[in-house]
N, C-alpha and C positions, 0 to 999 in steps of 0.2 A: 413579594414580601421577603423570600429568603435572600435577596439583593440587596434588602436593608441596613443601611451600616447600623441604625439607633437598635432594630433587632438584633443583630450582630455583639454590640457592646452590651447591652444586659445578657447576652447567654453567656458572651468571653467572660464577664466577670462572675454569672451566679453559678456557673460547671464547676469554676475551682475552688470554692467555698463549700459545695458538695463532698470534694475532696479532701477540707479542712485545710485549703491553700490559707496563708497568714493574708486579712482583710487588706492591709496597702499593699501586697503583690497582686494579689485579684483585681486590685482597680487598677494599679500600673498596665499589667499584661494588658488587658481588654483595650487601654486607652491605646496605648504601641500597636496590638494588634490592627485594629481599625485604623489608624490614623497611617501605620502603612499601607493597606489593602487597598484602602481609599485614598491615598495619597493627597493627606492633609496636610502633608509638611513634616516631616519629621526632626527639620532645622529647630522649627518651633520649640522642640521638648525640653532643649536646656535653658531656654528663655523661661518658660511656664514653669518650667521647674524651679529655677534660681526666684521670680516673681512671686509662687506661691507662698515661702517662709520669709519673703525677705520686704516683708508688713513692720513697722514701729509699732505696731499695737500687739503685735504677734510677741517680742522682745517680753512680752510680760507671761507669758508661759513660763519659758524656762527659771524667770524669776521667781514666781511663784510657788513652782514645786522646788526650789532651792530653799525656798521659804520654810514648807512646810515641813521638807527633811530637818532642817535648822531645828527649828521651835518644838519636833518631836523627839527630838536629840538632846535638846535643852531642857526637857523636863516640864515642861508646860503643861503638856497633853496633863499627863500622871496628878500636879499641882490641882489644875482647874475638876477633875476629877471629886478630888479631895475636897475640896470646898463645893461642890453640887452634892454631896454623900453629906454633909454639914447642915445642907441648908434642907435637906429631903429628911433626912432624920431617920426612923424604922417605920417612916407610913410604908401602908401597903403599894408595894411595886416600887417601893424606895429607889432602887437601883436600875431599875428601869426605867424609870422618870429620869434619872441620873442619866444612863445611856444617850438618853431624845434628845436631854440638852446641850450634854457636853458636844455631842456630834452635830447637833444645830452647830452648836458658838463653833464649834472644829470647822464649819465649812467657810470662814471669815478669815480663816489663818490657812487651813491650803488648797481648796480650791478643786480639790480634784478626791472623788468617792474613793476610790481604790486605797490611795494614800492613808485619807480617816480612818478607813478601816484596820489599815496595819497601824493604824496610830494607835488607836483609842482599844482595839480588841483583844493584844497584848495583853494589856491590862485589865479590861472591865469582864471579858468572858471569864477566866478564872476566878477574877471577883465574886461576880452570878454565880457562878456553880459553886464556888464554899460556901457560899451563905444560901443556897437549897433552890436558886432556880436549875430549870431544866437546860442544858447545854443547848439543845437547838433553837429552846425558844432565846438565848441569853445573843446567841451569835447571831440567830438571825435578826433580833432586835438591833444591835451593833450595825450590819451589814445594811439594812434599809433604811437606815436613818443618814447612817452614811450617805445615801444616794442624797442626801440633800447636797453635798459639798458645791455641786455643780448648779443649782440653786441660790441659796444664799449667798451674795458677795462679799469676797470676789471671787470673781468663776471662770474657770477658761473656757468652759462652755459658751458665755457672753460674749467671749474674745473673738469666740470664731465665728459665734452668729455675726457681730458688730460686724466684723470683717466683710461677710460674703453678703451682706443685706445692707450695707452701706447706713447703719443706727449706731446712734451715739450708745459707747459702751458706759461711760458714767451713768447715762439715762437709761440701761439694762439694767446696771449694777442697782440702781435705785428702788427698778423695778421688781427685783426680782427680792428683793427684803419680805416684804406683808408677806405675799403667795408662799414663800419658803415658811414662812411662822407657821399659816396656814396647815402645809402639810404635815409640820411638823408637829402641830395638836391635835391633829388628826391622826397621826398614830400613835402619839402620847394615850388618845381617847381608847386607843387598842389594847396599849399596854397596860394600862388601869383594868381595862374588863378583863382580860386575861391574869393578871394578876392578882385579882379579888375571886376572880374561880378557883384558883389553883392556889390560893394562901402565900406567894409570894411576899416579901415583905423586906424593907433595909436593913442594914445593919447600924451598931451603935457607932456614931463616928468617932476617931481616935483623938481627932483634934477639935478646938473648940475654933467657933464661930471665927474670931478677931483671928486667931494665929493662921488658920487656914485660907481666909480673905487675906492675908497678911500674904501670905507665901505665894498664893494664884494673881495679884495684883499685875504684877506684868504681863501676864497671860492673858487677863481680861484687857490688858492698856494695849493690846496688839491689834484687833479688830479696829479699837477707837481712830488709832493713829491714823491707821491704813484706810477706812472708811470716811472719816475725820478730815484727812488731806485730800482725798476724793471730793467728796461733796464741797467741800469748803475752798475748792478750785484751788488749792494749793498747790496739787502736784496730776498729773495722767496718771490714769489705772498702770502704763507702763512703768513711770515713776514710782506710783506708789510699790510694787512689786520689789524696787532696788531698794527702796525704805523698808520694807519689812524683811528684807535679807538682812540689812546695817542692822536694825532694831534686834531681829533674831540674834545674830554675830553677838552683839551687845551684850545681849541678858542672858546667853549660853556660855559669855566668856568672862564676865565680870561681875554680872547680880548672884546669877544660880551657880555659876564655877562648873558647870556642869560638861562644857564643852575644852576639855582643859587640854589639847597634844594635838600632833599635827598629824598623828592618824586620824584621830576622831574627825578631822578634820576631810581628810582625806576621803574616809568613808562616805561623810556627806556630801562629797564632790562626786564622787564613783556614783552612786547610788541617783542622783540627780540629773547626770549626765545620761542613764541609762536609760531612765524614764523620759525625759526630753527627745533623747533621739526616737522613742516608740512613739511620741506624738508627733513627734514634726516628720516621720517617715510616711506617714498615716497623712499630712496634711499636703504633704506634695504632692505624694500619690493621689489622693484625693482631688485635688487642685487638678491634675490632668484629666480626669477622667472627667470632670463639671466642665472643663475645656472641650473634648472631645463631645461631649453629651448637645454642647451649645452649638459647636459645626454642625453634624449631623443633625440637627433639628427634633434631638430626644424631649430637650425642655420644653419645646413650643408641643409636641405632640402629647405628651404626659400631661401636660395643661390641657390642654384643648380633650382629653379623654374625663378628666374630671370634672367640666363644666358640663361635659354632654350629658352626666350622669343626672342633672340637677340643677337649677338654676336655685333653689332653696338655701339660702346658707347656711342654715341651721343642717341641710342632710350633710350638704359639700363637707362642712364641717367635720361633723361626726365621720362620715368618711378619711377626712386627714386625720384625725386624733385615733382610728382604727388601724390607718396603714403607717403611724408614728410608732405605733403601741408593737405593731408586729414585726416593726423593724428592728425597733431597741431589741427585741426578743435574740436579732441573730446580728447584729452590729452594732460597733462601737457608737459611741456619740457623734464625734468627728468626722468619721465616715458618714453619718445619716445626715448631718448639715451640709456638705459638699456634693452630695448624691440626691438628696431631696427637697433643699431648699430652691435651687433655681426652679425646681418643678412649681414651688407653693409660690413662692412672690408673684408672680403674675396672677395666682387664687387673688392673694392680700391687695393686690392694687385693683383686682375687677370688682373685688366687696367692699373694697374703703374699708378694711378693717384696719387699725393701729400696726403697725410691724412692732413697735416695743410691747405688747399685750400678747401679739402672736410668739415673740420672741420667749416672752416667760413660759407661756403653754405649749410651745415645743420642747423647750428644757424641761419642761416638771416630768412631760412624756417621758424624755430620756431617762433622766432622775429614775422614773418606776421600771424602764427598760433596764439598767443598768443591775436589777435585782430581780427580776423574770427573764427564769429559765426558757432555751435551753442556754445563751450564753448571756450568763449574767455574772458580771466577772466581780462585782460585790459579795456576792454568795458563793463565789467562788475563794475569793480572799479568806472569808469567815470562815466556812470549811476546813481551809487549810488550818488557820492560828486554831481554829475549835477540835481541828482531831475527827470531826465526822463527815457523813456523807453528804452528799451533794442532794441526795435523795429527802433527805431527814430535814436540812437545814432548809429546804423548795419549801417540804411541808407544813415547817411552823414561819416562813415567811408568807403565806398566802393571807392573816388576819392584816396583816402590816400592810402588802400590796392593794388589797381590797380597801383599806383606808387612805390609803395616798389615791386610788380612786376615786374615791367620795370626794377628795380636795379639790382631786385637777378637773371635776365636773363643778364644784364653786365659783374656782380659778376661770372657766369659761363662762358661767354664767353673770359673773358681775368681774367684767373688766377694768371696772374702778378699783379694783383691789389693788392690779397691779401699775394703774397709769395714777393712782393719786400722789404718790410719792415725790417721781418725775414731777407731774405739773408745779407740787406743794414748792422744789427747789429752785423750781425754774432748769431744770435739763430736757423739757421736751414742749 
C-alpha cells in the first residue's frame, strides 16, 4: 500500500493544507510530486498546464468577474437595493427580505459569492444595523444568500462543471434558475421567522415606487440581456460575459455617470485581474492534479470504493451529498469539481442519473459549503465588511444554512425542478 502513487497523492496534498499551505499549491506539489517519483512525464506538465485554462468556455470567467466589479462600480448594486426597500415597505423583516432578493437578482450580474458579498454588504449591513437589526444576524443574512451567486445564472461554478463533465452550460445555466428560487425562499422562510421573533421590521422608503424603478431599470435590464441572449441563442454564455462588460461599461459611463476617469477605471481592471488570476491559478493546479489522479488509477479506485459501499442509490447518494457537504466545509468550489467530479461521473453513468440535475445539486452543495465553517470564505467576507467575529457571524448563520438544507433535500428529491426548464427550451 505505501507504494501507492493514488495513496501517495492524497497525503501530498491533504499534509499541506494541514499546514494552511494556499488550496492550488497543495494540488500543484502533490501532482509534481507523484508524477516525478513515478515517472509520469513531467514533459507532460506544460502541456496540461497551458490545456487546463486555455477552454473558450473558460474565457467567460474572467468576463464575468470584470462584469460584476463594473456594475458594482456603477451603482447598480446600491439602485436595485432602493427600489427592493420600495417595494418591501416597513413589513416586518422588511430589509431582510430585501437582502434574499437583491442578492438572488446580484447572482445574474456576477456570478461569483464572494464578490455579492462585498457588493451588496457594503451597503445593506449598515443599513440592518440603523434600522435595529442585530449586526450578525444582518451579515450573515448577506453572507448566505450570497452563496446563491454560484447558483443562479450565470455562474462560473456551471463553467467549470460544463467543462470537466462535458454538459452543455446553456442547459446548467437554465437549470440552475427554479433550484436557485428554491433556496432562496427557503431562507427567505428563515428570515421571516427570525424577524417576527425579534420584531425586526423596514424602514420608510425615501423614494417613491416609479422614481425608484425609474433609477434601478438598467440594473434590472442586465440579467434580461445577459439571460435573454442566452436562452434565445443569440450569443454563448462566453459571449454573453463580453455583452455584460459593454452593457456594464455603458450604463457606468453614460446612464449613471458613475464610472467617470480612468482611474476608476483602472481600479476595476486591477481588482478583476487579481481575482481572475486566484481562480485560474486554482484551476490549473486543479487541472493537474485530476490529470495525475486519472494515471494513477485514483478515479477508478474512489469509484469502485463508493459502489462497494451500496448498490442503493438512494444510500450512494446520500453518501456523495455527505462528502460534498464536508468538502465545501475545507475547500473552494473549484478545487472540489476537479478533485471530485472525475470520482462521481462514473457514480452518474452507473445510476443513469441526469449529469445536468447532478450538476445543480453539486453546486447548491457548494453554494451551503461556501458559508460553513471552518473555511467559509462567504462568512468570512461578512465578517470582515461587519466588524465582527467569525465566531458570532457562524452562530447566526446556522438558521440560514439549516434552510438551504431543507432546499438541496427538495432539490434531490424532485429532479424536475431542475431539468424542466432545460427540456421546456429545448437545451437538453
Amino acid at each position: 500500500m505505501l507504494e501507492d502513487p493514488a495513496l501517495w497523492l492524497l497525503v501530498l496534498f491533504a499534509l499541506p493544507l494541514l499546514v494552511r499551505v494556499p488550496i492550488a499549491i497543495a494540488l500543484g506539489f502533490a501532482a509534481i510530486v507523484v508524477a516525478w517519483f513515478w515517472d509520469l512525464g513531467l514533459m507532460m506538465f506544460s502541456y496540461n498546464f497551458f490545456a487546463g485554462i486555455a477552454k473558450f468556455p473558460l474565457l467567460a470567467i474572467p468576463f464575468f468577474i470584470i462584469a460584476g466589479f463594473i456594475m458594482e462600480r456603477a451603482g447598480i448594486a446600491a439602485r436595485l437595493i432602493a427600489f427592493m426597500e420600495v417595494l418591501t415597505g416597513t413589513m416586518t423583516g422588511g430589509l431582510g427580505v430585501v437582502t434574499v432578493l437583491v442578492a438572488t437578482f446580484w447572482g445574474a450580474v456576477s456570478g461569483s459569492g464572494p464578490a455579492t458579498v462585498a457588493a451588496l454588504g457594503l451597503i445593506l449591513i449598515p443599513g440592518m444595523v440603523k434600522a435595529g437589526y442585530d449586526r450578525p444576524f444582518s451579515a450573515a443574512a448577506v453572507s448566505v444568500t450570497s452563496g446563491l451567486a454560484i447558483v443562479i445564472p450565470p455562474s462560473i461554478a456551471f463553467i467549470i462543471y460544463g467543462g470537466i463533465a462535458d454538459v452543455s452550460v446553456p442547459a446548467l445555466f437554465a437549470a440552475g434558475f427554479i433550484p436557485g428560487l428554491v433556496v432562496a425562499m427557503f431562507i427567505l422562510g428563515a428570515v421571516l421567522i427570525i424577524s417576527h421573533k425579534y420584531g425586526y421590521r423596514g424602514k420608510k422608503p425615501e423614494l417613491g415606487l416609479w422614481q425608484a424603478f425609474r433609477q434601478a431599470f438598467f440594473g434590472i435590464l442586465a440579467p434580461v440581456i445577459i439571460l435573454g441572449g442566452i436562452y434565445g441563442g443569440v450569443f454563448s454564455p462566453t459571449e454573453a460575459a463580453a455583452v455584460a462588460v459593454i452593457y456594464g461599461l455603458f450604463v457606468g459611463c453614460f446612464i449613471y455617470k458613475t464610472i467617470n476617469s480612468l482611474q476608476a477605471l483602472y481600479e476595476i481592471f486591477a481588482s478583476s485581474v487579481r481575482a481572475t488570476a486566484v481562480v485560474m491559478i486554482v484551476v490549473t493546479c486543479a487541472g493537474l492534479f485530476s490529470w495525475v489522479a486519472s494515471a494513477v488509477g485514483l478515479v477508478e479506485k474512489g469509484s469502485q470504493v463508493l459502489l462497494s459501499v451500496s448498490e442503493q442509490q438512494f444510500v450512494v447518494l446520500l453518501m456523495i451529498n455527505l462528502i460534498l457537504i464536508l468538502a465545501g466545509m475545507l475547500l473552494d468550489a473549484i478545487s472540489i469539481y476537479y478533485v471530485f467530479l472525475p470520482f462521481l461521473l462514473p457514480i452518474v453513468a452507473h445510476f443513469n442519473w441526469d449529469p445536468i440535475w447532478f450538476g445543480v445539486m453539486m453546486t447548491v452543495n457548494l453554494a451551503i459549503g461556501q458559508v460553513t465553517p471552518p473555511v467559509a470564505v462567504n462568512l468570512y467576507m461578512g465578517a470582515n465588511i461587519s466588524g465582527i467575529t467569525m465566531e458570532k457571524i457562524s452562530a447566526a448563520a446556522l438558521p440560514f444554512i439549516f434552510a438551504a438544507l431543507l432546499a438541496l433535500a427538495v432539490i434531490i428529491a424532485f429532479p424536475q425542478l431542475s431539468l424542466m426548464l432545460p427540456h421546456f427550451l429545448g437545451l437538453a
